[in-house]
C-alpha positions in Angstrom: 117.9 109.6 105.0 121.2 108.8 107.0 123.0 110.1 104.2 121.3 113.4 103.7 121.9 113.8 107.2 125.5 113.3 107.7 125.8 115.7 104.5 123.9 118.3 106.6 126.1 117.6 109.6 129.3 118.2 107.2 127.8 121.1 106.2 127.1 122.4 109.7 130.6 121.4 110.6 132.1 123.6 107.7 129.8 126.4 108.6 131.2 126.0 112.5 134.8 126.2 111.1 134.1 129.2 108.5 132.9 130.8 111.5 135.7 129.9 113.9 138.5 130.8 112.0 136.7 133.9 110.3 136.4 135.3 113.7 140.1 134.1 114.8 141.2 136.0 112.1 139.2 139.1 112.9 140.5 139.4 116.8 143.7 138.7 115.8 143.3 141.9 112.8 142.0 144.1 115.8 145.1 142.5 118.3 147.1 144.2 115.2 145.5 147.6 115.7 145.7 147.8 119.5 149.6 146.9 119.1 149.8 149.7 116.5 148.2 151.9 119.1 150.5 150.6 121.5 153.6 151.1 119.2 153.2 154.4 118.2 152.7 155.2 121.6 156.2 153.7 122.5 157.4 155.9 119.6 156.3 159.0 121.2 158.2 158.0 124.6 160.9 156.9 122.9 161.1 160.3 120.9 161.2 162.2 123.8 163.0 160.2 125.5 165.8 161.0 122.6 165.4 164.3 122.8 165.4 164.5 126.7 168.7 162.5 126.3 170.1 165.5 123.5 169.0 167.7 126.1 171.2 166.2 129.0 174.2 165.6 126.8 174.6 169.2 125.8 173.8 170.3 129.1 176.4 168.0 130.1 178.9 168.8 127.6 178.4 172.9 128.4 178.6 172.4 132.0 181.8 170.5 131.5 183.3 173.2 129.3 182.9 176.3 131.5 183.5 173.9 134.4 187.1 174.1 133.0 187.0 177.3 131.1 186.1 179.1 134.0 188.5 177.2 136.3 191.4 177.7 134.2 190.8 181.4 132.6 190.2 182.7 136.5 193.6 180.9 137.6 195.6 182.3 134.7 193.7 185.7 135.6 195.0 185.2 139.4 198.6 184.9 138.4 198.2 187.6 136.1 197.0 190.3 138.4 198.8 189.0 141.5 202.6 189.6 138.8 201.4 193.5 137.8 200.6 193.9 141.6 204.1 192.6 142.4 205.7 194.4 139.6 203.7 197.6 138.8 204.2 199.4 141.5 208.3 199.0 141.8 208.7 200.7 138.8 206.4 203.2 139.6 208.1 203.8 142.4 211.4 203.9 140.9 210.3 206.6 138.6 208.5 209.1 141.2 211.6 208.3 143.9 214.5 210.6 143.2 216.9 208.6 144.9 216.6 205.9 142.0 216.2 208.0 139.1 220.2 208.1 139.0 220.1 204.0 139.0 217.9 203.8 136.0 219.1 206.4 134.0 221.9 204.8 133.0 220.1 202.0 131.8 219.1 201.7 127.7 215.6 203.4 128.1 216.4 205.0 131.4 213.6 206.6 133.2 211.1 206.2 130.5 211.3 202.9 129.9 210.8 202.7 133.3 207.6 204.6 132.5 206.3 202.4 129.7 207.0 199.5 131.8 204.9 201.1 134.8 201.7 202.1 132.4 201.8 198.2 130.6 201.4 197.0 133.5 198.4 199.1 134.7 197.2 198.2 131.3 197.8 194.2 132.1 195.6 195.0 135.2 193.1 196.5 133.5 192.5 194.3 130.7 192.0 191.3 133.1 189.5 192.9 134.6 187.7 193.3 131.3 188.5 189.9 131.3 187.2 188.6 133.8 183.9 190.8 132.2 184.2 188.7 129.3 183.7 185.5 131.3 180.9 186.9 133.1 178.8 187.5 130.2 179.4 184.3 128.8 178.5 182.5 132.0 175.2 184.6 132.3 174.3 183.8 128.6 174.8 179.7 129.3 173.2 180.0 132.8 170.0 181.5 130.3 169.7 178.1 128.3 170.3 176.2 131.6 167.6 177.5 133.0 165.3 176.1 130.7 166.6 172.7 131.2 164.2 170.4 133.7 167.5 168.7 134.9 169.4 171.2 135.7 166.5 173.3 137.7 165.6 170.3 139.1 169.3 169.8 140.8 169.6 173.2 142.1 166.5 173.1 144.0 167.2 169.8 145.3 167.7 170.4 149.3 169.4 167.6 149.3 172.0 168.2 146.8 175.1 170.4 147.9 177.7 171.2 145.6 181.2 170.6 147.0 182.4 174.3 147.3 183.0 175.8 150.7 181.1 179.8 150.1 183.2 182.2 152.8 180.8 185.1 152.8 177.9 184.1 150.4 174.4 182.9 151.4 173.6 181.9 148.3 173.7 178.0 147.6 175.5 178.7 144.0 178.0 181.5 143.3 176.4 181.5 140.1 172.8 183.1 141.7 174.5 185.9 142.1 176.4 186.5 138.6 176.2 190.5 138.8 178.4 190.9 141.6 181.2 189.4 139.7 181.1 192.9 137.0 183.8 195.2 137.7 181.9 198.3 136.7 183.3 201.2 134.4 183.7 203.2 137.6 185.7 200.5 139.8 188.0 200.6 136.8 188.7 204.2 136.3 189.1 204.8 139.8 192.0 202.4 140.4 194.5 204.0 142.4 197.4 203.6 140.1 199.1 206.5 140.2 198.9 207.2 144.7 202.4 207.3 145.6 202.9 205.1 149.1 205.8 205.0 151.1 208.4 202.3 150.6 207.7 200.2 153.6 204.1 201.0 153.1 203.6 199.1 150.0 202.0 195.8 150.1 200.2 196.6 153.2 196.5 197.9 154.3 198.2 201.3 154.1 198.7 200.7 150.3 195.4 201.8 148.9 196.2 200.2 145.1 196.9 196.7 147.4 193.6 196.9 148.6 192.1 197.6 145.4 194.4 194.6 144.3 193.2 192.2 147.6 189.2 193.5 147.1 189.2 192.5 143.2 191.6 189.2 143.6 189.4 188.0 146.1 186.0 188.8 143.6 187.9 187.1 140.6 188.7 183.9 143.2 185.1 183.5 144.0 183.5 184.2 140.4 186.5 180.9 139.6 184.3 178.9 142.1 181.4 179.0 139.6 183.3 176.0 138.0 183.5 174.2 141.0 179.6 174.6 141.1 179.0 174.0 137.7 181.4 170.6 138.0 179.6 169.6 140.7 176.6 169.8 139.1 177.2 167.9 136.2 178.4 164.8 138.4 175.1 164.9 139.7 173.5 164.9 135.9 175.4 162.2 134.7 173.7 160.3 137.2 170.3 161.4 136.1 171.5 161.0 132.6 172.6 157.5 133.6 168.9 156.8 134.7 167.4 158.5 131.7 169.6 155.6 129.2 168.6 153.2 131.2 164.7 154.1 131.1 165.5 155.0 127.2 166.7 151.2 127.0 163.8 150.0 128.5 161.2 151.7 126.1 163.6 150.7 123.0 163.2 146.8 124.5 159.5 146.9 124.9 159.2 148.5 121.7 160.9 145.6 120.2 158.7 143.3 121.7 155.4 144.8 120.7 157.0 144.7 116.8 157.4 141.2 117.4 153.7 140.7 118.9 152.5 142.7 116.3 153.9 140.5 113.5 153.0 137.3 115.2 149.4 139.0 115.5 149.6 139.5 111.2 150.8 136.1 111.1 148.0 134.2 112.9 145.9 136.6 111.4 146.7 135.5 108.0 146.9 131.9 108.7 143.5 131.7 109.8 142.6 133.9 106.8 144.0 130.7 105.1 142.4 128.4 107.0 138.8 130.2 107.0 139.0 130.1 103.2 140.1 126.3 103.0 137.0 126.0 104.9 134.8 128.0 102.9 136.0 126.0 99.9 135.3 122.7 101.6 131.7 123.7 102.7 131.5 124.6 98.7 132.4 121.8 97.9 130.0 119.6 99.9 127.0 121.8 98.8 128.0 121.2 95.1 128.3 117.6 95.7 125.2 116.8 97.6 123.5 119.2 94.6 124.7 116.6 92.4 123.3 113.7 93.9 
């Protein structure tokens, strides 16, 4: 009787292990789920994460680019203008002032080289306003993919932020708000003064109407330069966000890493209690045939 009952015991023992380490093994299958859950979850914030980074980075890289484009095309365009305005007009005025004409006559081309040299130079003037035109458009058609980036729009509204460039006569917070006023129209252009002859000692002053002209467009080619001090200033300020956005990036990457791990020590208990379910199934077998036996 004893006996009979100590088999039954083993049997309920088995049967209590079986049970155990079947259900072990089944928490631990559903702990493997939940951290699938979890993973592709990560993957989804670490994807756009990624792409938020791309984002930035060109954004970065653009504003960088017609930080210096801009910069450096509108001081080249400055010295530019600033030599035909020195230079156009004395040898226009050579030309239309009888007194010289017996100077340059002499010379190789005489008078009409003279001439040419007085119309390249209106044509120097010209063409850096259609420049300068140039520049415009291509600012307007990066300022279009800017303004679709959440950085970007999210730095100039920031009432805190304040770019680093000192506006004489603009209310706006950016040159770059204001992008239209930077054209020099078909009309501004054809109505240059080129060809109003000014007195000697009048030239180079408010009496000059082509200096005025020359002061009223410099001055409009200076400011539409300062876009690049805007747009420099606003990168600094996004490689701080981008800065922050890595860092969150290398967060998500680290945690991801972690839940990989917990997931694979989740298989592996799993699986060893698989095992060690079926070694107790096999036991309780075991038992049962041997007490048949007897």
């Amino acid at each position: 009787m004893r006996r009979s009952i100590l088999k039954n015991n083993n049997i309920i023992i088995s049967l209590c292990f079986v049970a155990l380490f079947t259900g072990l093994s089944f928490i631990f299958d559903q702990r493997v789920v939940q951290q699938e859950n979890t993973i592709r979850d990560f993957k989804a914030k670490i994807s756009n994460s990624e792409i938020n980074l791309q984002k930035n980075i060109f954004l970065l890289n653009s504003l960088f680019f017609i930080s210096k484009e801009i910069s450096y095309s509108g001081q080249i365009k400055k010295n530019t203008i600033d030599d035909t305005s020195l230079r156009g007009p004395w040898f226009k005025d050579y030309v239309n002032n009888p007194d010289f004409i017996e100077d340059i006559n002499p010379l190789k081309n005489g008078q009409k080289g003279f001439e040419d040299l007085s119309k390249i130079h209106k044509e120097i003037f010209i063409d850096v306003l259609k420049a300068n035109n140039k520049k415009v458009t291509l600012v307007k058609n990066y300022l279009k993919i800017f303004m679709n980036n959440k950085a970007f729009i999210d730095i100039i509204n920031d009432e805190d932020f304040d770019p680093y460039v000192t506006k004489a006569d603009s209310q706006e917070k950016f040159y770059f708000l204001d992008i239209e006023k930077f054209y020099f129209t078909e009309e501004e252009i054809n109505n240059i003064p080129f060809d109003v002859i000014v007195p000697w000692e009048s030239m180079g002053s408010d009496k000059d109407p082509l200096y005025k002209i020359y002061s009223k467009f410099r001055d409009r080619i200076h400011e539409f330069s300062n876009i690049g001090d805007d747009m420099h200033a606003i990168a600094l300020a996004l490689t701080i966000i981008h800065k922050d956005s890595f860092k969150s990036y290398k967060k998500l990457l680290i945690n991801f890493s972690k839940n990989k791990n917990k997931k694979n020590y989740f298989i592996l208990l799993s699986i060893l209690f698989q095992i060690l379910g079926l070694t107790s199934l096999m036991i309780l077998f075991k038992i049962v045939i041997n007490q048949e036996k007897k």
